[in-house]
C-alpha positions in Angstrom: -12.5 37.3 19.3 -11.1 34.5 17.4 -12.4 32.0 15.5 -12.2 29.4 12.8 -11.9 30.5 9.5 -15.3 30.4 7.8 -17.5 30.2 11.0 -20.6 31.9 11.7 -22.3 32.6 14.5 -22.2 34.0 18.2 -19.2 34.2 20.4 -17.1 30.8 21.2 -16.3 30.9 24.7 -13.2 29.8 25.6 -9.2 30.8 26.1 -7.2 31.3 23.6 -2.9 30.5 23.4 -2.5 33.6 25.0 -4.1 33.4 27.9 -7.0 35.9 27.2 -10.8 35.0 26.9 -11.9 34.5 23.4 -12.2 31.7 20.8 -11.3 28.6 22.1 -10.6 27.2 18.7 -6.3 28.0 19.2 -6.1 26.7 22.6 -7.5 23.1 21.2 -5.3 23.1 18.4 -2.3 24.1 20.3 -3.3 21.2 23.1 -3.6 18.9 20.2 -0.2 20.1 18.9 2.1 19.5 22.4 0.6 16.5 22.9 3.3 13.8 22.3 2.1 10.6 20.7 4.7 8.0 20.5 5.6 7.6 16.7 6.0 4.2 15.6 8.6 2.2 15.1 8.8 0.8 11.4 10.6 -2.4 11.6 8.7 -4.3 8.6 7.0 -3.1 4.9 4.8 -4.7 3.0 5.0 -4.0 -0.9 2.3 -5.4 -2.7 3.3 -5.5 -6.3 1.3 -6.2 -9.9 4.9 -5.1 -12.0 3.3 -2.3 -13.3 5.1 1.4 -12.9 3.1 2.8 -10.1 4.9 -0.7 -8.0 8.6 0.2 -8.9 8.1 3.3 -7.4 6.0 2.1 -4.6 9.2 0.1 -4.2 11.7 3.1 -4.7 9.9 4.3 -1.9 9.8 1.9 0.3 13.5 0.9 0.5 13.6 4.4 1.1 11.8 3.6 4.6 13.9 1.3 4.9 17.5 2.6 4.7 15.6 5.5 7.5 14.2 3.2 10.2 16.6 -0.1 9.4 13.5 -2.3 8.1 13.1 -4.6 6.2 10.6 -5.1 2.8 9.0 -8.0 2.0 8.0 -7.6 -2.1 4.7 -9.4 -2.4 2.8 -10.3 -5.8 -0.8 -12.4 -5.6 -2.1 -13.9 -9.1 -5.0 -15.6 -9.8 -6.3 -17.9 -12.7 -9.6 -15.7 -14.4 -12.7 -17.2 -12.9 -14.0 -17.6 -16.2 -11.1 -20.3 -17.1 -10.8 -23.6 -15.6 -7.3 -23.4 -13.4 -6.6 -27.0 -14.7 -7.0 -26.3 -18.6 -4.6 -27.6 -20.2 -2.0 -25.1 -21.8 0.7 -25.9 -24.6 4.1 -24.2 -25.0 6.2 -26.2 -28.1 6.2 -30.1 -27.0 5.3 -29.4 -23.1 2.1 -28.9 -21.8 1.3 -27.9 -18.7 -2.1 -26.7 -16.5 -3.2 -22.9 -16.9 -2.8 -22.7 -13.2 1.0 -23.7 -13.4 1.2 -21.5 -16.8 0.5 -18.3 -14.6 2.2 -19.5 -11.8 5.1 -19.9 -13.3 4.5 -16.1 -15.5 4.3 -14.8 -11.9 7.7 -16.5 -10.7 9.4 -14.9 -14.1 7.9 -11.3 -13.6 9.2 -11.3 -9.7 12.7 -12.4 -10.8 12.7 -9.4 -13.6 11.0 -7.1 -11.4 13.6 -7.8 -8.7 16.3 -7.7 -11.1 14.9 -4.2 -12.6 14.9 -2.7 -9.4 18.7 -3.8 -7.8 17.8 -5.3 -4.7 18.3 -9.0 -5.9 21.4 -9.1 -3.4 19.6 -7.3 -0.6 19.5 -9.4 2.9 16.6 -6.7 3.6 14.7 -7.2 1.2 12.4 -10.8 0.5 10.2 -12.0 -1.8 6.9 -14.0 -1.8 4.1 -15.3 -4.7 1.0 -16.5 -3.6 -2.1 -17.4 -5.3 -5.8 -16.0 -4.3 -7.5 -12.5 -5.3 -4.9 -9.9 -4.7 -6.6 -7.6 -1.8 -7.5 -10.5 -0.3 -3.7 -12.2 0.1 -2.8 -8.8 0.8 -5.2 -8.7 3.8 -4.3 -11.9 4.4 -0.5 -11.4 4.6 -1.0 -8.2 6.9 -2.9 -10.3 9.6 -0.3 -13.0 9.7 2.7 -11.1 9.4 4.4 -8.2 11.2 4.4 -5.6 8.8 3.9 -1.9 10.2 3.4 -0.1 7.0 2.0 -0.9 3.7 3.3 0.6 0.6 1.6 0.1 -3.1 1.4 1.6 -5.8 -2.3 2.8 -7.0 -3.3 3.5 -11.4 -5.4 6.4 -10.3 -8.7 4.9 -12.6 -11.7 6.7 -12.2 -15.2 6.8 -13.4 -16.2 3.2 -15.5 -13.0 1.4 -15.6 -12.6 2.1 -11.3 -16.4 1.0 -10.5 -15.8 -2.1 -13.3 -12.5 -3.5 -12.4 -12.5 -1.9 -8.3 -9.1 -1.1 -6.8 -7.0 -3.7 -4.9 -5.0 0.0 -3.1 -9.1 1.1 -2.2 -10.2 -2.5 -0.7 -6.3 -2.5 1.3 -6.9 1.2 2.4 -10.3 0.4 4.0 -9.6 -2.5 5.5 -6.2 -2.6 6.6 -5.1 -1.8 10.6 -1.8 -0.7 9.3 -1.1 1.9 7.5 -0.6 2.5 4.2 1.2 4.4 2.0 -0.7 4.3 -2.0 2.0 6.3 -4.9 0.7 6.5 -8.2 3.1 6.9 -11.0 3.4 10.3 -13.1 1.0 9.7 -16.3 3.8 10.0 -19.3 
């Protein structure tokens, strides 16, 4: 009689792969297995990116996808003004001055550009860019509805205990609430 490993109980009644009465356990498993579900096509990647290291390789990995299935990446980065600063306080560099708001923007627009450059795809027709400002699961959410992406990739810091339940996790809020899939890579701790 077959059965799943670590059940208990009476007989399960059903055929088995071979044919033969007996646990019906196989025969699901093995229906499960010649079913043939269309794999999807991955024509479009999202990688949502903060700079840190756990992003370059979320990136690594995506142009990996993408040399595979011929797709292209679209390198995302949301920043936001702390809610405990006024966006419009004024900041100054030497003589200029400028609003925090364009400060951070403009920090953002500097960090894609290295990050881009870091990484050797600045020349790649495949491969975009896009800053945009709001909360960053939330753009990310945002993006996925109103683009055409078919897989997510980002990279994930792997807190736990006070510093995940105090600061949350942009990768945890994507996972739960994105219809696409996604892909989290956390970088090797050094």
């Amino acid at each position: 009689m077959h059965r799943p490993p670590g059940s208990k109980g009476g007989p399960i009644r059903g055929r088995t792969t071979r044919g033969h009465a007996g646990g019906g356990w196989p025969d699901a498993c093995s229906m499960a297995l010649r079913r043939e579900a269309p794999v999807p096509t991955i024509r479009n990647i999202l990688v949502p990116v903060d700079f840190s290291p756990s992003c370059k390789l979320a990136l690594e990995y995506a142009l990996m996808f993408a040399g595979r299935y011929s797709a292209t990446v679209r390198i995302l980065h949301a920043w936001e003004v702390p809610a405990y600063v006024r966006p419009d306080l004024t900041v100054w560099s030497g003589q200029l001055s400028s609003t925090l708001s364009d400060s951070v923007k403009l920090a953002a627009e500097q960090a894609m550009t290295e990050f881009v450059q870091n990484a050797e795809v600045t020349d790649r027709k495949d491969v975009t860019t896009e800053i945009v400002e709001g909360p960053p699961y939330a753009m990310i959410l945002s993006a996925l509805e109103a683009g055409t992406y078919d897989l997510v990739i980002m990279g994930t810091h792997g807190r736990t205990g006070l510093p995940h339940f105090v600061l949350g996790s942009v990768a945890e809020k994507v996972v739960r609430h994105s219809r696409q899939p996604v892909l989290t890579v956390r970088a090797p701790r050094s």
